[in-house]
ROKEPA-555557 format. One record per atom (N, C-alpha, C): x, y, z. Coordinates in steps of 0.05 Angstrom, whole numbers, plus 5000, padded with zeros to 4 digits. Example, Ala and Ser with C-alpha at 12.3 -4.5 7.8 and 13.67 -1.06 7.14 Angstrom:
# ROKEPA-555557
526448865156 524649105156 526449345156 525749555142 527349795143 525850015157 
# end
This chain:
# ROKEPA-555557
317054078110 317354328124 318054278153 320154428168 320854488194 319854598212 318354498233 317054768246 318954708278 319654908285 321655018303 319454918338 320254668345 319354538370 318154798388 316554728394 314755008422 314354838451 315454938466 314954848496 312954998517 310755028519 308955248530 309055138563 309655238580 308155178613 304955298609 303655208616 300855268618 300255278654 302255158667 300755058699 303954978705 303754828735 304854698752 305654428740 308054428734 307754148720 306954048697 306054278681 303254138662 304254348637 305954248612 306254458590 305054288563 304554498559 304154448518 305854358502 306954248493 308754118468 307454138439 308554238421 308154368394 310354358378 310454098360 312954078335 311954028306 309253878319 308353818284 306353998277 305853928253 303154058238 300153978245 299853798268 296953788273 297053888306 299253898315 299654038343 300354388345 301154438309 301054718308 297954778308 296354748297 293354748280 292354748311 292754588330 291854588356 291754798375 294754958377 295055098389 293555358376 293155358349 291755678339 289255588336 287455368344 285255338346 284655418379 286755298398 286255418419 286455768428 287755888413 287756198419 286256278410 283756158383 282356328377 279756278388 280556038400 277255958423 278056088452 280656198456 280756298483 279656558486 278856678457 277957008454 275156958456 274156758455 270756718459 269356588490 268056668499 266856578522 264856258514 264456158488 262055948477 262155698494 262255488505 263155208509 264455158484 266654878499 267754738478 267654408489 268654348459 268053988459 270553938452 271753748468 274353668458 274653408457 274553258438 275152998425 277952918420 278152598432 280652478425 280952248440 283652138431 283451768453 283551938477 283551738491 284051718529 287851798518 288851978544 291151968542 292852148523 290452248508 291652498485 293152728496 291552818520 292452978522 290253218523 287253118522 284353258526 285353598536 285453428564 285053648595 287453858589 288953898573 291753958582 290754248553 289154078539 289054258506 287854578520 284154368545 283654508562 283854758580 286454688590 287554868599 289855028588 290654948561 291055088541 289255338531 286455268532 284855508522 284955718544 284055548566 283955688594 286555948598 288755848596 291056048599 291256238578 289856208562 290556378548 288256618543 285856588560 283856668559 283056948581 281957128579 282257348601 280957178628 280756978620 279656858653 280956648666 284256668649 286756568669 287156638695 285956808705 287156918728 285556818752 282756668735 280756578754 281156258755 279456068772 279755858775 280255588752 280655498752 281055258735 280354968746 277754858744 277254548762 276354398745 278154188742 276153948729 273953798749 273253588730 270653438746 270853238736 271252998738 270752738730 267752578725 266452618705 263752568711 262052308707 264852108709 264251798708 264851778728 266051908755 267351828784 265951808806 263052018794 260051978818 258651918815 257051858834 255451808827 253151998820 250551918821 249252148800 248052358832 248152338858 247252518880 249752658880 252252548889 255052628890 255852938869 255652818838 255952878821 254353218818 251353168827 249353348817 250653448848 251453468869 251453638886 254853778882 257053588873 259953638868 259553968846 257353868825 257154218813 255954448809 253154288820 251654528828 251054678867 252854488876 252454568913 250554408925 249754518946 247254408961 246254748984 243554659002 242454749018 240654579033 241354579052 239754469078 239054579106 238354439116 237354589145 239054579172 240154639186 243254469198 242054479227 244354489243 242354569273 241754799278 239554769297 238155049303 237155119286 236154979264 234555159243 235655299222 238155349227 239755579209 240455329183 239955529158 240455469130 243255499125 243955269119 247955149102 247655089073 249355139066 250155299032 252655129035 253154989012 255554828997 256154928978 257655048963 258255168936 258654918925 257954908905 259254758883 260754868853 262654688836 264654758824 263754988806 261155088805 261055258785 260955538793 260055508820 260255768837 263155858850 264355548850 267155688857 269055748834 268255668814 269555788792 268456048778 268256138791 265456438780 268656528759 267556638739 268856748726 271356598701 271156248725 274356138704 272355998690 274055748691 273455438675 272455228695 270455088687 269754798690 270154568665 272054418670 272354218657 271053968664 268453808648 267553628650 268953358636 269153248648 271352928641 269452738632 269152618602 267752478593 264452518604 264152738602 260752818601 258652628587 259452408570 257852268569 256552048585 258852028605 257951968635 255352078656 254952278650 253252528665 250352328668 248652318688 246352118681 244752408665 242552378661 241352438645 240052748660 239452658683 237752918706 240753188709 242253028713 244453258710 244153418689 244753228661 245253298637 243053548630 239753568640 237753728631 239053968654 239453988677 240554148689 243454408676 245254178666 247054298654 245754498632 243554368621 243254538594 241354748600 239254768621 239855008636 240455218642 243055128653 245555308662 246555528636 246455298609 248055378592 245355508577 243155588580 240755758564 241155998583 241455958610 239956188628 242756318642 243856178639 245956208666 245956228692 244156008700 242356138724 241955688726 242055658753 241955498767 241055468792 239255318811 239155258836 240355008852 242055098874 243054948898 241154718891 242154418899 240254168902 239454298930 236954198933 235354288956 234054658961 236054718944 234655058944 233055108931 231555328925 230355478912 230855758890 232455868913 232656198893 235556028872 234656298851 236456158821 238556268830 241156288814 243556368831 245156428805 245356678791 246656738772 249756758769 250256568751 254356528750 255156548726 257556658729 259256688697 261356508700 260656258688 262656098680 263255908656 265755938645 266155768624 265455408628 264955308602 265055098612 266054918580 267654688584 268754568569 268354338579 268154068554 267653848557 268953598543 269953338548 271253208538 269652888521 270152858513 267952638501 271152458479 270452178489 272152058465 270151788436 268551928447 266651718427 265551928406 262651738397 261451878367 259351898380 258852268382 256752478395 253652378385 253652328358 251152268346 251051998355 251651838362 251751548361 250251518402 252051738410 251551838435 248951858440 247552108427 245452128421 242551878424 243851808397 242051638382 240551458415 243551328422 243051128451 241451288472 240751458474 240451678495 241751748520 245051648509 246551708533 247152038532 246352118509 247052438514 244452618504 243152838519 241353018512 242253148480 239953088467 240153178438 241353518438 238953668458 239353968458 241954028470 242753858495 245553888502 247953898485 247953708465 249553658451 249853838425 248053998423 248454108398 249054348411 247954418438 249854698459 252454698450 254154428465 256754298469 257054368445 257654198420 259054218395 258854368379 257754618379 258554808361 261654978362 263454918381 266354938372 266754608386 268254518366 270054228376 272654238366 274254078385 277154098381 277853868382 279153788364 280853408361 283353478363 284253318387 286653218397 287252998382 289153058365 290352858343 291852638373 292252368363 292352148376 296052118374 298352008385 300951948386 301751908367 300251728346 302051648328 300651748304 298851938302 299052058290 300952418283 302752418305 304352578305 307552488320 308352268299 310352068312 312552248312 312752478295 314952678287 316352858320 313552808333 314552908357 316052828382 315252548380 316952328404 319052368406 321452448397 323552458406 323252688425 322152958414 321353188429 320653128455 318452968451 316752908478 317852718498 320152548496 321652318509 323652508522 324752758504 326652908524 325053128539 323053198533 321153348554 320153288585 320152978576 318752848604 320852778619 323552688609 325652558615 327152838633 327153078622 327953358628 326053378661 324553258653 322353408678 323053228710 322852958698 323752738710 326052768724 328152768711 330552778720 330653088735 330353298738 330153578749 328953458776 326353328779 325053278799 327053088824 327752978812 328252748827 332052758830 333452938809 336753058818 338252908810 337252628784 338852428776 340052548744 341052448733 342852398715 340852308699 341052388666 338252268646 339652018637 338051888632 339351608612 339951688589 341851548559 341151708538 338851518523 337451668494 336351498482 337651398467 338151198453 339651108435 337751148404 339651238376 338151268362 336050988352 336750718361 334750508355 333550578373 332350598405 331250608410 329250828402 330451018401 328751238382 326651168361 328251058344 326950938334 324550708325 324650548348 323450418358 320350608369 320650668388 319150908396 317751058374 318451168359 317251378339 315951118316 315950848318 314350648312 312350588322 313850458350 310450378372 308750588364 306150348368 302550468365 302150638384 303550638415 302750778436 299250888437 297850618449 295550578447 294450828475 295550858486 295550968514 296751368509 297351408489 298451618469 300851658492 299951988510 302752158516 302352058538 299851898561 300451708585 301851548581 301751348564 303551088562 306351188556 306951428544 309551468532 311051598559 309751728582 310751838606 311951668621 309651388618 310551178636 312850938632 312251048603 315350928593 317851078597 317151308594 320651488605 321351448633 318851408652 319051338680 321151068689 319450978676 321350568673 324450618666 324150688647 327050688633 328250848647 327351068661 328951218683 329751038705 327550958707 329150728740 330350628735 330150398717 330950128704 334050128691 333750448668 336750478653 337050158634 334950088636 335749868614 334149888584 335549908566 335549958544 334049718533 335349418539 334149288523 331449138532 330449238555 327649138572 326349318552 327649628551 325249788539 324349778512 326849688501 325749538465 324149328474 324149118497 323248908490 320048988503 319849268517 317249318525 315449368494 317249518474 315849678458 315649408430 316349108438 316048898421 318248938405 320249048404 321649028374 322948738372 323548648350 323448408344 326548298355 327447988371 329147948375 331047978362 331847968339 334048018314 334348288325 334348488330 333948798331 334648828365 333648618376 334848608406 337448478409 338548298392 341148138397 342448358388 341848568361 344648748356 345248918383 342349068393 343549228415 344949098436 344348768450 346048688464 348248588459 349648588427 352448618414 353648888416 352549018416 353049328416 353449398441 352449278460 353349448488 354949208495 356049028486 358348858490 356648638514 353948568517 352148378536 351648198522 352447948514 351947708501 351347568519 350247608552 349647368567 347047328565 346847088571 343046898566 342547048591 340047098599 338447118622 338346868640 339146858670 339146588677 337646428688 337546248682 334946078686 335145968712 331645908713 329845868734 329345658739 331545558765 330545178763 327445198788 327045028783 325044898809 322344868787 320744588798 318544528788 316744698784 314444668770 312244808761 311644978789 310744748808 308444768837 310544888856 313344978850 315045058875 313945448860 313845288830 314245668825 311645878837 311946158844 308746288857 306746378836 304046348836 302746508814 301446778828 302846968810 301847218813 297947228819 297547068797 294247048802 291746948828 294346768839 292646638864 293646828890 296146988884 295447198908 294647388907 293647418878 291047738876 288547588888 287647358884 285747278896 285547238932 288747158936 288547148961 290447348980 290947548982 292147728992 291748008974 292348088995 291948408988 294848578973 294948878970 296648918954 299248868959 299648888988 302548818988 304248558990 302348388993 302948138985 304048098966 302248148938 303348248915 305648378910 304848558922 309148718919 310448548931 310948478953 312948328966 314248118948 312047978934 311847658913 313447818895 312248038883 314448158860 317448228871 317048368890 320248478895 321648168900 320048018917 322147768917 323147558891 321847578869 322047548837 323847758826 323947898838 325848048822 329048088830 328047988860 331247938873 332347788871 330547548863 331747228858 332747208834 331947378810 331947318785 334147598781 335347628805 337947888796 336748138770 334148208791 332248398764 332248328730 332448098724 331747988696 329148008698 327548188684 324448188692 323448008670 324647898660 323447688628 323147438652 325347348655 326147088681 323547148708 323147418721 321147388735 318547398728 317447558699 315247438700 315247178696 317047038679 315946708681 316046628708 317446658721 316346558748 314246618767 313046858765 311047028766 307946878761 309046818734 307046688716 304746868700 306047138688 304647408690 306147448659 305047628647 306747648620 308447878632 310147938607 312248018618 311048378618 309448488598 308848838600 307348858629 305248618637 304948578662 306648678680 308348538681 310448578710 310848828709 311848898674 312549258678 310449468688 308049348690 305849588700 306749558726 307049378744 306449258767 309249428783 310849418768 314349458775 314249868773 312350008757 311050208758 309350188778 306850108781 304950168796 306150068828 308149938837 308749908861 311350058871 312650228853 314550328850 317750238854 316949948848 319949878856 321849898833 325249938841 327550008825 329049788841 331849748823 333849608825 335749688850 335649658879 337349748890 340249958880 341449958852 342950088850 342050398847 339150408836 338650628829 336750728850 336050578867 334750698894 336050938908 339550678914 341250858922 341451078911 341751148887 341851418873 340351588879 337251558876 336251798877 336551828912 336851688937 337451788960 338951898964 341051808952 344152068954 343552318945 341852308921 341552578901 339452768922 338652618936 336052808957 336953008981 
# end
């Protein structure tokens, strides 16, 4: 069966994608939990696509019009944390009493999204549940209770009972939480969509930035709609990103492993039969990536890369061996520091 691709904006940047049968099932699980005020639990890998299902329910719910905040609740610590959502009160100068809102008071009416709540220490956790009997909470340091209407949704990628069992999660909390849960099916379990999703990001990409799209080639496509994509629709963003700078086709098969036999046809096919060229100088002349994470700071690092990559005429196979770094390595690094090939630098400056 065909089901006719769906592109939803939900936010700034941030839309829904809907082609298969476990991303349809998603979206009408989310509209019929956006008609209910209950908590929800939303399960799935890192990278699914949690927060986004989230604010999926959120938009569609009569309390779109009100706030929308996540919270990261592995990011604080447990004073930070317990003051980041329920506020504070203290005594300031002169005597006079100061009030901090916290995320639940400034969301009166929307959404709070909790980010891996099984993070939460434990004093939070009895607080939250609480919140979610009475609706009624006190400021850290205050006293009077402070009645709020707010939704609240939660993300968890592990096994709740297992959670439990360890006492990383409140028994009564948890059975609050999971009486609606929602599973974010994982990448490759909906491989039918990648092509969809490679021209979505690639559409967004290229709009942003005024360049010209690369094309996909149907091997690479294919390739793609193979990979495990352990990292699901993060890792697959950050691959449209690369291949956008880079425009090289056969780095990006050789990011996603496909087997050399399968890489010599595409470099027959685009008429490139040349070897990558080699790297003379001894072992001890070459730099290790590893001894200047130990001994210099980040830009050191970049510099060592960009100068590997200038030397090696951007063959990034040739600079990680000189590097001494595997080669998907370099490609995080060549992402995470944002460097491109001078030809395509130039581009997007002209395009600006």
């Amino acid at each position: 069966m065909m089901y006719q691709p769906e592109i939803e904006r939900i936010g700034e940047e941030l839309y829904f994608v809907a082609a298969s049968p476990a991303t349809r099932r998603l979206r009408t699980q989310a509209e019929l939990l956006s008609q209910t005020d209950v908590p929800v639990l939303i399960t799935g890998e890192s990278g699914s696509g949690r927060a986004t299902v989230a604010r999926l329910i959120h938009s569609l719910s009569l309390r779109s019009s009100f706030s929308f905040m996540t919270v990261d609740c592995g990011a604080l610590s447990e004073d930070l944390l317990e003051n980041d959502l329920f506020g504070s009160e203290h005594t300031g100068v002169g005597g006079q009493s100061e009030s901090t809102l916290g995320k639940f008071e400034q969301c009166a009416r929307g959404t709070v999204l909790l980010e891996e709540f099984d993070a939460m220490p434990t004093t939070v956790q009895q607080r939250l549940l609480r919140l979610l009997e009475t609706r009624e909470f006190t400021r850290c340091g205050g006293r009077a209770p402070i009645r709020v209407d707010v939704r609240i949704m939660v993300t968890f990628d592990g096994d709740l009972e297992t959670a439990v069992q360890d006492n990383t999660v409140n028994q009564d909390l948890s059975h609050r939480l999971s009486v609606f849960q929602v599973h974010v099916p994982s990448l490759r379990e909906r491989h039918e969509e990648i092509p969809l999703l490679l021209g979505h990001f690639m559409n967004r990409l290229t709009r942003r930035y005024g360049v010209p799209a690369p094309r996909f080639s149907s091997t690479l496509l294919e390739a793609c709609q193979k990979h495990e994509w352990p990292g699901n629709l993060r890792e697959l963003e950050n691959f449209v990103k690369r291949f956008l700078a880079l425009g090289d086709e056969q780095a990006a098969l050789e990011e996603l492993d496909v087997p050399s036999n399968l890489e010599g046809t595409i470099r027959h096919a685009n008429g490139n039969g040349v070897e990558p060229p080699r790297i003379n100088g001894s072992t001890e002349e070459k730099s290790s990536l590893k001894i200047l994470v130990r001994n210099a700071k980040g830009e050191a690092e970049r510099s060592a890369i960009a100068q590997a990559l200038q030397q090696t005429h951007w063959n990034r196979k040739a600079a990680a061996r000189l590097l001494n770094i595997s080669y998907r390595g370099l490609l995080y690094k060549i992402d995470e520091y944002r460097l491109a090939p001078p030809t395509v630098l130039n581009g997007l400056k002209e395009a600006k």
